[in-house]
C-alpha positions as CSV (number, residue, x, y, z in Angstrom):
1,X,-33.3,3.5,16.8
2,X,-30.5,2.5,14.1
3,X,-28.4,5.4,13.5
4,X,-24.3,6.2,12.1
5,X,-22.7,6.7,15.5
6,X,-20.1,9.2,15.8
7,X,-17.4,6.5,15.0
8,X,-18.9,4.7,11.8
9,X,-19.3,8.6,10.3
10,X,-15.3,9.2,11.5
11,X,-14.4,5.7,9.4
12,X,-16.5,6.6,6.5
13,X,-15.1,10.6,6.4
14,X,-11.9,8.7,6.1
15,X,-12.6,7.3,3.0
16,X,-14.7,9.7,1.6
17,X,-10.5,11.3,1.5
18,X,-9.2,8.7,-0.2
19,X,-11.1,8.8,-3.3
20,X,-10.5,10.8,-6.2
21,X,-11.6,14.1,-7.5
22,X,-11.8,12.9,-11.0
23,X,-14.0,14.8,-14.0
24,X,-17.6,14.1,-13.6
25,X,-17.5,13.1,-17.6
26,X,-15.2,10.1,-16.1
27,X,-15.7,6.7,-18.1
28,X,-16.4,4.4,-14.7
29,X,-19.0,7.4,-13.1
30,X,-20.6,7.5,-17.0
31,X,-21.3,3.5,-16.8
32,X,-21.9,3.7,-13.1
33,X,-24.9,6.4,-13.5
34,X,-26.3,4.4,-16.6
35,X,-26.9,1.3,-14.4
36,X,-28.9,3.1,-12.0
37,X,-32.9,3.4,-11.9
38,X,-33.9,6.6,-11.3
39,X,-37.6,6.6,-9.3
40,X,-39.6,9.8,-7.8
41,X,-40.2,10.0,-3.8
42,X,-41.9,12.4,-2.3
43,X,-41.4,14.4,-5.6
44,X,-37.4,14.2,-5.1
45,X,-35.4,12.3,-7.5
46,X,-34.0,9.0,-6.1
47,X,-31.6,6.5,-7.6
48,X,-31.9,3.1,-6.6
49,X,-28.2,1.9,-6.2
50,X,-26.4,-1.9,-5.2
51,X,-23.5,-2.3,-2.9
52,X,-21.6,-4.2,-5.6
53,X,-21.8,-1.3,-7.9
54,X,-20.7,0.7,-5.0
55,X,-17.9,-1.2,-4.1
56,X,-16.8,-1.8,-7.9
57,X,-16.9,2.7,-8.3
58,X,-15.2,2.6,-4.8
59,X,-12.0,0.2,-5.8
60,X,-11.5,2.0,-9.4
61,X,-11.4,5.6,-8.3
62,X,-9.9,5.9,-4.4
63,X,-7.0,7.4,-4.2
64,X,-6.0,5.7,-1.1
65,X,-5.2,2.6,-4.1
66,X,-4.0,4.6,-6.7
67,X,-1.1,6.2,-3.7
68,X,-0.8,2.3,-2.7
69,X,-0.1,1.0,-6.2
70,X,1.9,3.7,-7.3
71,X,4.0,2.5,-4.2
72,X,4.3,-0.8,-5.5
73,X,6.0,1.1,-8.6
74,X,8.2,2.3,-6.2
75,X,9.2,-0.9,-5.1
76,X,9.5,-2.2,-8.6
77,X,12.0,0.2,-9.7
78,X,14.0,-0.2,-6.6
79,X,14.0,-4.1,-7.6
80,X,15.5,-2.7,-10.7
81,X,18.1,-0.5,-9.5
82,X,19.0,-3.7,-7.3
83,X,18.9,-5.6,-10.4
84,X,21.3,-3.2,-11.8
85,X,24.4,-3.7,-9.4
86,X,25.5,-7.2,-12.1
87,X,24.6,-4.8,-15.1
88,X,28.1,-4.2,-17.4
89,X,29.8,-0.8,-17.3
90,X,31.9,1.4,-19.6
91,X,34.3,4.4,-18.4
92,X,35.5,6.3,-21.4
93,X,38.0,9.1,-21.2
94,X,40.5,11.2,-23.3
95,X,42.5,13.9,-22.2
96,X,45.8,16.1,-22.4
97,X,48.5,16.6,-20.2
98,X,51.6,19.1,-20.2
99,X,54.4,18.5,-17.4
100,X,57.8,19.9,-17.1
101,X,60.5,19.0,-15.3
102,X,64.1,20.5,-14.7
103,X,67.5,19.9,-13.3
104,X,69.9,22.4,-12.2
105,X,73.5,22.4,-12.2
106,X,74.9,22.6,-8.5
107,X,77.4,25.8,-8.6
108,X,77.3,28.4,-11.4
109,X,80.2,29.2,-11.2
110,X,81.8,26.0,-12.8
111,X,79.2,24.9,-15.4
112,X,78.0,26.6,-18.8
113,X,74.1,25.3,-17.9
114,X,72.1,26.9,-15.5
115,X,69.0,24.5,-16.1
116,X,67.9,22.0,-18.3
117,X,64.5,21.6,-18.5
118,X,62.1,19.0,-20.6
119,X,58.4,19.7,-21.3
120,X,56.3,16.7,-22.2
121,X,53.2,16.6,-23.9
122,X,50.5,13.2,-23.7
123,X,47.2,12.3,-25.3
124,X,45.3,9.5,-23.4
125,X,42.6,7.6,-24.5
126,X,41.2,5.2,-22.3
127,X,38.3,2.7,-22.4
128,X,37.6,-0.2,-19.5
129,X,34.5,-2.6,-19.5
130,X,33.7,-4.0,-16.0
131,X,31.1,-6.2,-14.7
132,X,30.2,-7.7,-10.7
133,X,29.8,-11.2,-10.8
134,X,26.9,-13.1,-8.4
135,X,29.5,-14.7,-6.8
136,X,31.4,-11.2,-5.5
137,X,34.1,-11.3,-8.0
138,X,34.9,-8.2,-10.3
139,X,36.7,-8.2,-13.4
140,X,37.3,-5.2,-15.8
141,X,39.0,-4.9,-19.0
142,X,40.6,-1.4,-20.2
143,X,42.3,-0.7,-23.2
144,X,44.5,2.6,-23.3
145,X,46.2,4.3,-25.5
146,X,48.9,7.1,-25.1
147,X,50.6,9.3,-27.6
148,X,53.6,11.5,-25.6
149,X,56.3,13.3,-27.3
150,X,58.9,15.7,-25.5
151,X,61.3,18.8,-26.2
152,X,64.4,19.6,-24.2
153,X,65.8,23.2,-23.4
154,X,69.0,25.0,-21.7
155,X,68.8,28.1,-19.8
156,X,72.5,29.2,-19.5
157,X,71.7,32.1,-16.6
158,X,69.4,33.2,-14.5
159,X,66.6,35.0,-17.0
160,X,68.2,34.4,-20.4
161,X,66.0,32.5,-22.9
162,X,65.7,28.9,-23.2
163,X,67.2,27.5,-26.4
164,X,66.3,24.3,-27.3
165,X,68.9,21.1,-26.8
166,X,67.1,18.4,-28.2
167,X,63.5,16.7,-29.1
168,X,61.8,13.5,-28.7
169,X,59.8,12.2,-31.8
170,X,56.3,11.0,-30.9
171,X,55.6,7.5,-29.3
172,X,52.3,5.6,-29.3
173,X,51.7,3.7,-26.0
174,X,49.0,1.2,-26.1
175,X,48.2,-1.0,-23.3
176,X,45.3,-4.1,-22.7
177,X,45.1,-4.8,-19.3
178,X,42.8,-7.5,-17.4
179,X,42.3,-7.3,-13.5
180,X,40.2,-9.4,-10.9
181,X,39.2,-8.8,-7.9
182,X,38.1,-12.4,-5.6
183,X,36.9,-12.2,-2.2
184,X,37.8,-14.9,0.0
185,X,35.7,-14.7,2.7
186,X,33.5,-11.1,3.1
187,X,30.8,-10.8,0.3
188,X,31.9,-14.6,-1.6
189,X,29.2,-16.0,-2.8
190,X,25.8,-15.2,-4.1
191,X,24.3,-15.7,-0.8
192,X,25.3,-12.6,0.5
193,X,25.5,-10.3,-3.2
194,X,22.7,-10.9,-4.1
195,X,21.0,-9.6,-0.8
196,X,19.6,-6.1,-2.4
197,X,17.8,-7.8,-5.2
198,X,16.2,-10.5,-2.5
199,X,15.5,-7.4,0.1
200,X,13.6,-5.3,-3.1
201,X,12.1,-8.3,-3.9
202,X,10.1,-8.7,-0.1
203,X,10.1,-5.0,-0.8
204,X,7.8,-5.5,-4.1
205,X,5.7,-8.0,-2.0
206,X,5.3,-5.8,1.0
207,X,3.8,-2.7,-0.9
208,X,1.2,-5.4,-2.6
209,X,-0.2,-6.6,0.9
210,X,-0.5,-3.3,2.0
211,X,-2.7,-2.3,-0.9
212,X,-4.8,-5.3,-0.5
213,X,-4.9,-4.4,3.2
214,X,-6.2,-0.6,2.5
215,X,-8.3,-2.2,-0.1
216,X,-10.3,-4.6,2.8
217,X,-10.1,-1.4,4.7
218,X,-11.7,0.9,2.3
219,X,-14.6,-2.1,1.0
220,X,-15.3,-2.8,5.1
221,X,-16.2,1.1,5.7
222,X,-18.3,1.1,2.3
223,X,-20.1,-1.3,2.9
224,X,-20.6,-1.2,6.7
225,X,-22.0,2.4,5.7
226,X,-24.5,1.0,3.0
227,X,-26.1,-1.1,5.8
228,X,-26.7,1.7,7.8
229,X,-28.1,3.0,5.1
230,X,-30.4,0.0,4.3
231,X,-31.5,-0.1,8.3
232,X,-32.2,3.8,8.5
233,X,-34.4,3.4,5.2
234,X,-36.2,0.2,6.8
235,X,-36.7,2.2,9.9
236,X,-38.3,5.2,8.0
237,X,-41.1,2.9,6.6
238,X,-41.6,1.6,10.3
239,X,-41.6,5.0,11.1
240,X,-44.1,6.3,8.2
241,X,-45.9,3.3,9.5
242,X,-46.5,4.5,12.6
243,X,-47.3,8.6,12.1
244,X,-49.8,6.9,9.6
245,X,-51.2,4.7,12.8
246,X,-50.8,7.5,15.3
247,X,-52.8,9.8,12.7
248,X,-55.4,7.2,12.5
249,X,-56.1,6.7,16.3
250,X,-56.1,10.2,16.6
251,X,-58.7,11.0,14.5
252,X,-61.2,8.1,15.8
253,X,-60.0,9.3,19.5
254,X,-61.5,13.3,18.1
255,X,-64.8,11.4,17.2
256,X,-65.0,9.7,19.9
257,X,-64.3,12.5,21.9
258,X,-67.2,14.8,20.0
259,X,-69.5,11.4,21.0
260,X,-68.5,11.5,24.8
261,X,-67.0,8.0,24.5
262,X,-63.5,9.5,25.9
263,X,-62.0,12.3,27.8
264,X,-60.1,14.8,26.3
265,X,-56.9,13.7,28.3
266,X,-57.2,10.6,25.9
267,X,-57.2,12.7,23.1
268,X,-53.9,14.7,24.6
269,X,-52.0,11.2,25.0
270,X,-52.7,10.1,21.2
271,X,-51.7,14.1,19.9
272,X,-48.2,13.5,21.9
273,X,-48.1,9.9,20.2
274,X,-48.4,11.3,17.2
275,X,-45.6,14.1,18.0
276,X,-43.1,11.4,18.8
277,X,-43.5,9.5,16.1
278,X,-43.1,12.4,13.5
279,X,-39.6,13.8,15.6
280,X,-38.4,10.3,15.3
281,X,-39.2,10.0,11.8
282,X,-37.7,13.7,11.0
283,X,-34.9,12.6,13.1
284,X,-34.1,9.3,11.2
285,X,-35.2,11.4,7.6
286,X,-31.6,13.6,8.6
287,X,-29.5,10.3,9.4
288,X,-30.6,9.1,6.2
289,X,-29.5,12.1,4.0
290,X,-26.2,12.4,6.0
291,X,-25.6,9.2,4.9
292,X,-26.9,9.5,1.3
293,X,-23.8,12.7,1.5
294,X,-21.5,10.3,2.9
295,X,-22.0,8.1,0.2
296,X,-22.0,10.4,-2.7
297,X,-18.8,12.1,-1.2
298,X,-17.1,8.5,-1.0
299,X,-18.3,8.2,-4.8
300,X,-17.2,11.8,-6.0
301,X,-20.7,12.6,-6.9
302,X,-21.0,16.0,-5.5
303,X,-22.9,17.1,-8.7
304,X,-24.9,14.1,-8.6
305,X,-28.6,16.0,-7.8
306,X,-30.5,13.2,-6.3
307,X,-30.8,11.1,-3.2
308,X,-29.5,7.4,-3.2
309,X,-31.5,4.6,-2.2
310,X,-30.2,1.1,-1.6
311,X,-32.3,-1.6,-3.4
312,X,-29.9,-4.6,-1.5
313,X,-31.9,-5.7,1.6
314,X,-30.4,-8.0,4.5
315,X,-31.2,-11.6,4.0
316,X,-30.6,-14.3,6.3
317,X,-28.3,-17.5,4.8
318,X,-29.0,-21.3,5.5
319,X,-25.2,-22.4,4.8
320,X,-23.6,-23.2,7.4
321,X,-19.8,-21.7,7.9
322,X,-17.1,-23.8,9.3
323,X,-15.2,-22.9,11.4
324,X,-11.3,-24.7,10.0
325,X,-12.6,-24.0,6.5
326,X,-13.0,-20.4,7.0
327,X,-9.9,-19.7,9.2
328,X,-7.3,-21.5,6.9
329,X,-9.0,-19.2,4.0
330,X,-8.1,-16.3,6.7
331,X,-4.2,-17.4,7.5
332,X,-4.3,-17.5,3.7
333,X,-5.6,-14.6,2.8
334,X,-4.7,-11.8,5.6
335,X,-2.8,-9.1,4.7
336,X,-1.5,-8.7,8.0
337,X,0.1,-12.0,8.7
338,X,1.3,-11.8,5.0
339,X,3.0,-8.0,5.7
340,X,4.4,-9.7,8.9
341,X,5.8,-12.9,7.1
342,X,7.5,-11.0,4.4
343,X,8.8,-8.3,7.0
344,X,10.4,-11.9,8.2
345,X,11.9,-12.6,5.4
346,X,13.7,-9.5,5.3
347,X,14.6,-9.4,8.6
348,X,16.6,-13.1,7.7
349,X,18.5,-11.2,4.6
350,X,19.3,-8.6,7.3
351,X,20.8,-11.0,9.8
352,X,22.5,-12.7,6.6
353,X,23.9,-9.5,5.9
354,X,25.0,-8.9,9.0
355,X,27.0,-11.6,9.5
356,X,28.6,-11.2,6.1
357,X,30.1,-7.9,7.5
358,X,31.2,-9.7,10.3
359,X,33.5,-11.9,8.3
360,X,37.2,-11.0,8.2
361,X,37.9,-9.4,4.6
362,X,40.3,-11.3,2.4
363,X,40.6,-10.6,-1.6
364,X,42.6,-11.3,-4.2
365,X,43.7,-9.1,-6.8
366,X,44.8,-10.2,-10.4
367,X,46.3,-8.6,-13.1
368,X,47.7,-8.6,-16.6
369,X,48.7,-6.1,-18.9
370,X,50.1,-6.6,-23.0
371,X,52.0,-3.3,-23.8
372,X,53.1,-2.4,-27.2
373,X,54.9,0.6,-29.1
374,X,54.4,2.5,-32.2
375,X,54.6,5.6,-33.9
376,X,50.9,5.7,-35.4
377,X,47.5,5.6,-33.7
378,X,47.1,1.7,-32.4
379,X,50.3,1.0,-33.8
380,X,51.6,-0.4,-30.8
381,X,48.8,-3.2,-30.9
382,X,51.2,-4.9,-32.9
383,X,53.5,-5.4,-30.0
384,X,51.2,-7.1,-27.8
385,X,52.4,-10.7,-28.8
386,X,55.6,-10.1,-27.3
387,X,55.8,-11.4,-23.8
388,X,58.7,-9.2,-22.8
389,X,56.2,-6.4,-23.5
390,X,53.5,-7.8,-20.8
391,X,53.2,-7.3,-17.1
392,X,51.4,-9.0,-14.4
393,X,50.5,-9.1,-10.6
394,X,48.9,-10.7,-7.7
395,X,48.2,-9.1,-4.3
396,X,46.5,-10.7,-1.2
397,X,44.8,-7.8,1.0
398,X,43.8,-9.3,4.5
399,X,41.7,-6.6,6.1
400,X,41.3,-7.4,9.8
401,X,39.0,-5.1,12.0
402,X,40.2,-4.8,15.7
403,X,37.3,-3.9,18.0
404,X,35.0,-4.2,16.0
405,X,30.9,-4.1,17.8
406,X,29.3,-2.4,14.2
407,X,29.0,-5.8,13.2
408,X,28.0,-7.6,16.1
409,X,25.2,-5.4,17.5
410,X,23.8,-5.1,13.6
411,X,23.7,-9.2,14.7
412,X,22.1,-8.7,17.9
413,X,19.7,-6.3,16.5
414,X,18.4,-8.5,13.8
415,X,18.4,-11.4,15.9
416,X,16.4,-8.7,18.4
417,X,13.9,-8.0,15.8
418,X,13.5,-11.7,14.5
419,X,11.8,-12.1,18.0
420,X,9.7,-9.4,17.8
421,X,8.2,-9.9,14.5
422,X,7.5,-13.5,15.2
423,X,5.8,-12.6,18.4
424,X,4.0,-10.1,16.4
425,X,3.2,-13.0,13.7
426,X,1.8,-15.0,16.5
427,X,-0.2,-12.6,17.8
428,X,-1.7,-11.6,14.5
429,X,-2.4,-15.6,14.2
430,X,-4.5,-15.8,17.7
431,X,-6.1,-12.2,16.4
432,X,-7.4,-14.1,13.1
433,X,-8.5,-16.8,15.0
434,X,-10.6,-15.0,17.1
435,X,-12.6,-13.1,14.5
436,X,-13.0,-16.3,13.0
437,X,-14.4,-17.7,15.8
438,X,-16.3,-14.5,16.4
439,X,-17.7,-13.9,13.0
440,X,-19.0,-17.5,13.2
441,X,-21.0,-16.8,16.6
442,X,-22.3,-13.9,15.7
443,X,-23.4,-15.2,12.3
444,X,-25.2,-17.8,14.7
445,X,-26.3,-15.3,16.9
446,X,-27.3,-12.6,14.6
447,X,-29.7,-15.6,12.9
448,X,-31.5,-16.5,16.2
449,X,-32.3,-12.7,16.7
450,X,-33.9,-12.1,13.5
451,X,-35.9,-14.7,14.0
452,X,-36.7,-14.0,17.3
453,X,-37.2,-10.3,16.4
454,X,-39.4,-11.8,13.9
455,X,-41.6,-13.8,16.3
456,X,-41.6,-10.7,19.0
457,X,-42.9,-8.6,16.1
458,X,-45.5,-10.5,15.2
459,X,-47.1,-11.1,18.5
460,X,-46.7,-7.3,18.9
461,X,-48.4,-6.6,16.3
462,X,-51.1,-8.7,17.6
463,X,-50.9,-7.3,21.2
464,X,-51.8,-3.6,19.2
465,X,-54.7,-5.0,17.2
466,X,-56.1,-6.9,20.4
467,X,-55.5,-3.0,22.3
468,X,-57.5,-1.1,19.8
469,X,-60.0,-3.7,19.7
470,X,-60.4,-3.0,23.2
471,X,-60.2,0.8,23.1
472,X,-63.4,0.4,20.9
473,X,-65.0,-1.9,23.7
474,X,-64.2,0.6,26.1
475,X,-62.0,-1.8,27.7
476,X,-58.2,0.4,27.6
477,X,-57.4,3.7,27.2
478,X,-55.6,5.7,24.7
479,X,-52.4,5.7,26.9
480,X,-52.1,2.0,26.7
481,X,-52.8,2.0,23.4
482,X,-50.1,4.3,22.5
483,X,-47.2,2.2,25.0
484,X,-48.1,-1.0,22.8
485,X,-47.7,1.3,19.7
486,X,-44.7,2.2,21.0
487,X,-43.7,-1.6,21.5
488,X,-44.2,-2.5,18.3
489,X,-42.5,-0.1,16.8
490,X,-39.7,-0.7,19.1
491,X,-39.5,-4.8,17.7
492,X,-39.9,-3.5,14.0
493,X,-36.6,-1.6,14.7
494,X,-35.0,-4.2,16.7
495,X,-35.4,-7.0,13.9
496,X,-34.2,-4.1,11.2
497,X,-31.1,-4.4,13.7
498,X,-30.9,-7.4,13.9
499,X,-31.2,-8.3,10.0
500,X,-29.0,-5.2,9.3
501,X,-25.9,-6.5,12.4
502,X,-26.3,-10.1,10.6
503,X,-25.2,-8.2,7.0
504,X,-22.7,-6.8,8.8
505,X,-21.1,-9.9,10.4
506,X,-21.8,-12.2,6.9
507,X,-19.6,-9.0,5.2
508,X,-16.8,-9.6,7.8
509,X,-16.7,-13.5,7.2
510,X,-16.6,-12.2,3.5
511,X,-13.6,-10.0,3.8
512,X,-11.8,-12.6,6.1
513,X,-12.0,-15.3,3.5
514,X,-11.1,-12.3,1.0
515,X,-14.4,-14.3,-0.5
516,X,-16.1,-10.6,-0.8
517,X,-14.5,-10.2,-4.5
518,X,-16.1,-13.3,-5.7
519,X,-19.1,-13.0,-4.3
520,X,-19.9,-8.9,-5.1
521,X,-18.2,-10.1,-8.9
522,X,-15.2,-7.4,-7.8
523,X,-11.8,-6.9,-9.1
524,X,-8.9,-6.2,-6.7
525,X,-6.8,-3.4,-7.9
526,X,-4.1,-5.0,-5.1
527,X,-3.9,-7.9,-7.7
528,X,-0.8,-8.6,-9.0
């Protein structure tokens, strides 16, 4: 009997969670409930629904996606803010400042000053533009402009009142100066600055497999579920098929009992036939509508009053799949082995990074300054022509880390994890090649028993009609009759199972190729 096992019901719960809750008035449900035919069965309202719509509903509204793209958001912003470390900046500041200072005289007792003290007032202005270069060097240019004017006073004892001695007109100050920072050696180069953007970039990249990853995942346990829908449906026809039969026999078997043709234990054997087959009908009737909830949970069609029933049945396909054909269109197309070959990557702009820190750290700094003077705002501008007015410097910092093992073991660890990812990479490679080689014998496989299924059926179905032809000789019994019953219905099921496990496999081949888009006529939301 073809039934959800415990485990195919666990996957599908899962992704009945990862779809939304959206309003029922939503714009893909609307067009998704107008393509359905709506029939009547056993006076309940059915819809008759395809996988590819399902699939199609499935991709647009799980939320599973929608958290996996907004992740790739995530990962595009932080490309942006990584971006942002070569963007130009502007400080701007003004402000005041009051300081005094004093002097006092060493011995009161010889000189007429106690103190003498000067208070100085500035306004500062300052604005600097700076910008990182690629290549590690800095370079800023700030233009500032000060306007300070001071007052003297004389205290002549302890606690008697300043009078003033003499004041300082106001002075503008304005100064341009350009500065540069070159490293030598530690972060020279745009090998090693431009690191962050690389490592967002992988970053971007990474968040993409792993949507088209929960995307295979989520179109696998969709459509693995829809088979088991399609078998549990064929299996309630073979099993309507057989109450019908057993229903049949019973009644000639009551006839032929009131003629004293047959016992009544005969008549006892084709009542419990009948039983059995109506349990195992009622029993597959409750798979069926568990996985009709499944479904409509997994499509947000709670409010959706009618049962589903699939219109795709499992057909068996002449084309031949090869084997090199369909596992270079795996390497290609894996989101595993991709997730693992950009977590590469970043593992290299790691190491590089590592040993970047690892370098001694040598810089230059350079700087020039053009001061001027005035009396007015910007006045002093004037003066920056004069080269007795400028200024300039050079300093060489050597910065040289003594026992040092940061570095080195960031080294050893990336070289640590390099390893490890590419034995993961390789293991991921033998995986693949394994369900290649797996989905292409049990494609194989799955074909021969249909066909044999088909064959066994068909000489059951001969073995029952040659049975009751000899129940009405007088030639078997009732309990024989019902064990080939039983047979038959037994290879009916078996070649459901087998049509339904070749679906199954042809879907895996499908999502291994990533070939199940083109040929269901889906869109990938993982796109880029």
């Amino acid at each position: 009997m073809l039934r959800m096992g415990a485990m195919a019901a666990a996957v599908l719960v899962a992704a009945c969670t990862a779809v939304s809750a959206a309003d029922p008035r939503d714009s893909e449900v609307d067009a998704f409930l107008k393509r359905l035919n709506m029939v009547t069965e056993d006076g309940r309202r059915v819809a008759e629904v395809g996988l590819k719509d399902l699939l199609a509903l499935a991709i647009l509204r799980s939320l599973t996606l929608t958290g996996a793209k907004l992740g790739e958001e995530i990962a595009q912003s932080q490309l942006s803010v990584a971006r942002s470390q070569f963007d130009p900046t502007v400080t701007t500041l003004g402000g005041f400042n009051r300081s005094v200072s004093a002097s006092f005289s060493p011995s009161a007792a010889t000189e007429t000053t106690f103190v003498t003290s000067t208070a100085r007032d500035a306004y500062t202005f300052s604005s600097s533009l700076g910008k990182k270069l690629a290549s590690g060097m800095r370079y800023s240019l700030t233009y500032n402009e000060q306007r300070a004017s001071a007052k003297s006073y004389i205290q002549k004892d302890v606690g008697s009142a300043p009078s003033p001695s003499f004041e300082i007109a106001p002075i503008e100050a304005s100064a341009l100066t350009g500065s540069l920072n070159v490293p030598l050696l530690q972060n020279a180069g745009a090998e090693y600055n431009e690191i962050p953007i690389r490592q967002a970039e992988v970053g971007v990249r990474l968040s993409r497999e792993q949507s088209r990853q929960s995307e295979a995942t989520l179109l696998r346990s969709i459509a693995q579920t829809y088979w088991n829908m399609v078998g549990l449906t064929e299996q309630i026809k073979v099993q309507q098929d057989a109450v019908r039969l057993s229903e049949q026999l019973l009644q000639e078997n009551r006839l032929r009992l009131q003629s004293g043709v047959l016992s009544p234990a005969d008549v006892k054997v084709s009542e419990a036939q009948l039983a059995r087959d109506r349990q195992a009908l009622l029993a597959t009737q409750s798979d069926a509508l568990a996985t009709e909830d499944l479904i409509r949970a997994a499509l947000n069609l709670e409010n959706f009053d009618v049962g589903l029933r699939p219109i795709d049945v499992p057909r068996l396909r002449q084309e031949e799949v090869r084997y090199q054909e369909l596992l270079d269109k795996a390497y290609k197309s894996d989101p595993a082995l991709a997730i693992l070959a950009n977590q590469l990557e970043n593992n290299r702009y790691a190491l590089l990074s590592a040993r970047n820190q690892d370098k001694t750290s040598l810089a230059l700094d350079l700087s020039y300054v053009l001061n001027g003077y005035g009396k007015d705002p910007t006045s002093g501008v004037a003066g920056f022509p004069y080269t007795q007015f400028h200024g300039y410097g050079a300093t060489l910092t050597w910065t040289l880390p003594l026992y040092d093992t940061q570095a080195k073991e960031a080294i050893r660890q990336a070289l640590l994890q390099r390893a490890q990812l590419e034995a993961q990479l390789d293991a991921q490679k033998s995986s693949v090649s394994v369900q290649v080689q797996s989905a292409i014998r049990n494609l194989r496989l799955n074909r021969a028993a249909v066909e044999t299924a088909r064959v066994t059926v068909a000489l059951q179905q001969e073995q029952l009609q040659n049975e009751l032809e000899r129940q009405r000789l007088g030639r078997s019994t009732s309990y024989r009759v019902a064990q080939v019953q039983q047979e038959l219905a037994t290879a009916r099921q078996l070649e459901i199972l087998a049509r339904v496990n070749y679906e199954k496999t042809y879907l895996e081949s499908l999502l291994l190729s990533s070939s199940v888009y083109e040929h269901y006529g889906l869109k990938s939301r993982a796109a880029p």
